[in-house]
N, C-alpha and C positions, 0 to 999 in steps of 0.2 A: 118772742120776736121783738128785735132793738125797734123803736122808731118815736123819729121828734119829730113834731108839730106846733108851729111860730104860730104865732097869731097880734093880735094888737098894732099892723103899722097903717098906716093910712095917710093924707094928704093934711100936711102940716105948715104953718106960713115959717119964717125964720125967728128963730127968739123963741119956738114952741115949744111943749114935750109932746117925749109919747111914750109911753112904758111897752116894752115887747115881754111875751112869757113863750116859753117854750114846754110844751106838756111833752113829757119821757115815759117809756112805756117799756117793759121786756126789761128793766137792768133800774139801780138805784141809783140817780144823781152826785150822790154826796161821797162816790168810791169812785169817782173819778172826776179826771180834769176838765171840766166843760167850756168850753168858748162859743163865744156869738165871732161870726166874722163876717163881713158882707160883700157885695159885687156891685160896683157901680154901672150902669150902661158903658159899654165896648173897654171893662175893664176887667182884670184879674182879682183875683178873690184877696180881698186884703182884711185882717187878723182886728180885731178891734179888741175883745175881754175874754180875761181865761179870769176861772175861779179854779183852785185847787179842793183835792179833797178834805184839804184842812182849814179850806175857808180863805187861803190868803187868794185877795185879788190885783189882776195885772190890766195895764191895758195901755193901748196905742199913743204914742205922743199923740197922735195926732186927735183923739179924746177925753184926754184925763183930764180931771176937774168938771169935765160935763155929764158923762156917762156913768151908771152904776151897777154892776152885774152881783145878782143877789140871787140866792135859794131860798126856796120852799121845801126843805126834804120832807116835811108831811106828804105835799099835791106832789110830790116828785117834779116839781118845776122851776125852771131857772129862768131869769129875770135880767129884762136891761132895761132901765130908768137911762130914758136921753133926755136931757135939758140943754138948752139956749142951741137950740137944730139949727145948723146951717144949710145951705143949698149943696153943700159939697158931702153933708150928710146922704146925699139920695143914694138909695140903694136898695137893692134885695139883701135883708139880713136875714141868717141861717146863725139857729146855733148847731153846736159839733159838739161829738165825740168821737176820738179817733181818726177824725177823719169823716167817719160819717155823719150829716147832715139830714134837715129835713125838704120840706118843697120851698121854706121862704116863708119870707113877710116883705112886703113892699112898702119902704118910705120915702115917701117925695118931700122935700123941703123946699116948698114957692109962695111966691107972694103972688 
């Protein structure tokens, strides 16, 4: 049985980090294309890091240079290092596969 599990966001001032991991269960990380994407309140789910299964990583103008999406294929777990968090970072992030997702991770970025 597929299922991801976030963990790591929590309440952060701006300028923070936070490191998120996603634990993968039922399927191996590293054969397929995994993304983190999030949902802001009263918004649409918007796309942030893909990692391919050959390692090459992608991600949103609207995060490169602060964000870093990385594997563990021992833990079977995929990773996003967020540095210099903005308020406009708040969001429920989810990573994916295929389309499926887990329940979230909740990041606020306030002062």
């Amino acid at each position: 049985q597929v299922q991801l599990v976030e963990s790591g966001g929590g309440l952060v001032q701006p300028g923070g980090s936070l490191r998120l991991s996603c634990a993968a269960s039922g399927f191996s990380i590293r054969q397929y294309f995994m993304s983190w994407v999030r949902q802001a309140p009263g918004k649409g789910l918007e796309w942030v890091s893909g990692i391919s299964s050959g390692g090459v990583t992608s991600y949103a103008d609207s995060v490169k240079g602060r964000f870093a999406i990385s594997r563990d294929s021992a833990k079977n777990t995929l990773y996003l290092q967020m540095n210099t968090l903005k308020p406009e970072d708040t969001a429920v992030y989810y990573c994916s596969r295929n389309g499926q997702r887990g329940r979230g991770t909740q990041v606020t970025v306030s002062s």
